[in-house]
LUMLONU-322161 format. One record per residue: residue in one letter; x, y, z of N, C-alpha, C, CB in turn. Coordinates in steps of 0.2 Angstrom, whole numbers, padded with zeros to 4 digits, always signed. Glycine has a CB too. Example, Ala and Ser with C-alpha at 12.3 -4.5 7.8 and 13.67 -1.06 7.14 Angstrom:
BEGIN
A+0066-0028+0039+0062-0022+0039+0066-0016+0039+0057-0022+0045;S+0064-0011+0035+0068-0005+0036+0064+0000+0039+0070-0003+0029;
This chain:
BEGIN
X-0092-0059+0081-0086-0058+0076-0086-0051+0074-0087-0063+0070;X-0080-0047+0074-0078-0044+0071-0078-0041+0065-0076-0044+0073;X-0082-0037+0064-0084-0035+0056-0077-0032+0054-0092-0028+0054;X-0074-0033+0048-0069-0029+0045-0071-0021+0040-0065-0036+0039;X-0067-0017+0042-0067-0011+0038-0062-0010+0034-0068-0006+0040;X-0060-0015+0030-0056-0014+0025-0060-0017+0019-0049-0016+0027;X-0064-0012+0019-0067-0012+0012-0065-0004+0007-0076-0014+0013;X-0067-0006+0001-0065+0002-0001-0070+0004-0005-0058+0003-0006;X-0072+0012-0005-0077+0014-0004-0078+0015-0011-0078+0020+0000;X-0072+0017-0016-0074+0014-0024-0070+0009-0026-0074+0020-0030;X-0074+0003-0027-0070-0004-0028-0067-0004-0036-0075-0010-0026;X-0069+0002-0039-0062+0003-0046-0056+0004-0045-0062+0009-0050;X-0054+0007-0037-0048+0008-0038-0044+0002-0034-0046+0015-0035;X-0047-0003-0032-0042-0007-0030-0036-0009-0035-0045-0013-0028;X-0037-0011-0040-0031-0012-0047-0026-0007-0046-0035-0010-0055;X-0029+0001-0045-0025+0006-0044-0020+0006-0037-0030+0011-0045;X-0024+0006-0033-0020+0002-0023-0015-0004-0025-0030-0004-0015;X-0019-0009-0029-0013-0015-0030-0007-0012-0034-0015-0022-0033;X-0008-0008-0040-0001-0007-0043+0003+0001-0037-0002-0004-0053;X-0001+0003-0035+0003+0008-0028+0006+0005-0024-0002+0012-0024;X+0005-0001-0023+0007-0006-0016+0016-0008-0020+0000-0015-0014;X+0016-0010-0026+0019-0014-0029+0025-0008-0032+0015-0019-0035;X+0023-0005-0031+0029+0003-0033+0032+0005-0026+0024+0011-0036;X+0028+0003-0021+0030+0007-0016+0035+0001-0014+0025+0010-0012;X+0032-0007-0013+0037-0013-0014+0043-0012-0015+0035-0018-0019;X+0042-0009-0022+0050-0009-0026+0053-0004-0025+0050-0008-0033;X+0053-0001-0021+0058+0008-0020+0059+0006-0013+0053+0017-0020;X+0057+0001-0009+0059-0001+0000+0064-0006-0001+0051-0004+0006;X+0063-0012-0008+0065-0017-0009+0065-0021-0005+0070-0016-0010;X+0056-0023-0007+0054-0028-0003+0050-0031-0009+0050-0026+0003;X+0051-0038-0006+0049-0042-0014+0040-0046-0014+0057-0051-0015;X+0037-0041-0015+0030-0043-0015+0025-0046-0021+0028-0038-0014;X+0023-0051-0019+0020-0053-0028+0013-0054-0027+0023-0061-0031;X+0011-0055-0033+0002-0054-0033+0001-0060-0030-0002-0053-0040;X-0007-0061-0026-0009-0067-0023-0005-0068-0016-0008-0073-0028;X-0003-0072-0014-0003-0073-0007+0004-0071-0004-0004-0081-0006;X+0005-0069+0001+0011-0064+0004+0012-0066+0012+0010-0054+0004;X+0009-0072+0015+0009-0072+0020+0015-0074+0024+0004-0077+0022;X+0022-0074+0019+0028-0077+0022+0033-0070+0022+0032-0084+0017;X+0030-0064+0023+0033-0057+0023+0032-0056+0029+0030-0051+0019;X+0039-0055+0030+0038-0053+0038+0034-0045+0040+0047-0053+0042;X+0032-0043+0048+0029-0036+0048+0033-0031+0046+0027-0033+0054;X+0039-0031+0049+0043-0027+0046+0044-0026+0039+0049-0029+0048;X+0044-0030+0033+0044-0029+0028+0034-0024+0025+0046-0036+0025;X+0032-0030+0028+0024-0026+0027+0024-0017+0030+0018-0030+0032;X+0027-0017+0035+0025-0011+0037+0030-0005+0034+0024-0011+0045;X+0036-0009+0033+0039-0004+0026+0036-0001+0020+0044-0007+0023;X+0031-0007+0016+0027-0003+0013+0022+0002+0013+0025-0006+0011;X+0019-0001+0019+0014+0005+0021+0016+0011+0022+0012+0003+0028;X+0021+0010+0026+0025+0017+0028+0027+0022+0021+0034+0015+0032;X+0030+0017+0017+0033+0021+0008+0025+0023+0007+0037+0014+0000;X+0021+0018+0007+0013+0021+0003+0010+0030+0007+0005+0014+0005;X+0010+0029+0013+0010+0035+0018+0015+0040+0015+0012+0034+0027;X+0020+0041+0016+0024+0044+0015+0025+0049+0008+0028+0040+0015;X+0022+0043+0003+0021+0045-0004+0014+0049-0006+0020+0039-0008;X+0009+0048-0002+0002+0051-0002+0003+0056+0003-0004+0047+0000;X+0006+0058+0008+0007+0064+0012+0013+0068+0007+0010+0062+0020;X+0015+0069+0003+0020+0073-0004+0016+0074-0007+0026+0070-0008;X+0010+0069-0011+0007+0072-0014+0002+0077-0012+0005+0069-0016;X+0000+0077-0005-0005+0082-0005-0003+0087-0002-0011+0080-0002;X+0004+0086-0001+0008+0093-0002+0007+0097-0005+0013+0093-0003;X+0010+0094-0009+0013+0095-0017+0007+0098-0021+0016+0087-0022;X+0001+0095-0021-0004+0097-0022-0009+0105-0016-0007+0088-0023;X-0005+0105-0012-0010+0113-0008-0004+0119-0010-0011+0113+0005;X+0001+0116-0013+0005+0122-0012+0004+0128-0018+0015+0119-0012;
């Protein structure tokens, strides 16, 4: 069985990752709620992902310049 690496290496910021996810949700207009999401299609999921990338690649822009 396949071990999972999706663990996070400081587990204080999950709270912080879930309200990141739920901002990024709301700016793609995709309607994500806390607890279970299994009836989101990929397409909507990987819109978030993408906004969350998108948003952390500007900040570290933003932040060397």
């Amino acid at each position: 069985m396949a071990k999972s690496s999706n663990r996070l290496v400081v587990p204080e910021a999950r709270e912080a990752l879930n309200k990141f996810k739920m901002e990024c949700a709301n700016e793609v207009g995709v309607n994500y709620k806390q607890g279970y999401n299994g009836d989101m299609t990929s397409r909507e999921a990987g819109s978030i992902g993408g906004q969350m990338v998108k948003r952390m690649i500007e900040a570290y822009e933003n932040s060397v310049k």
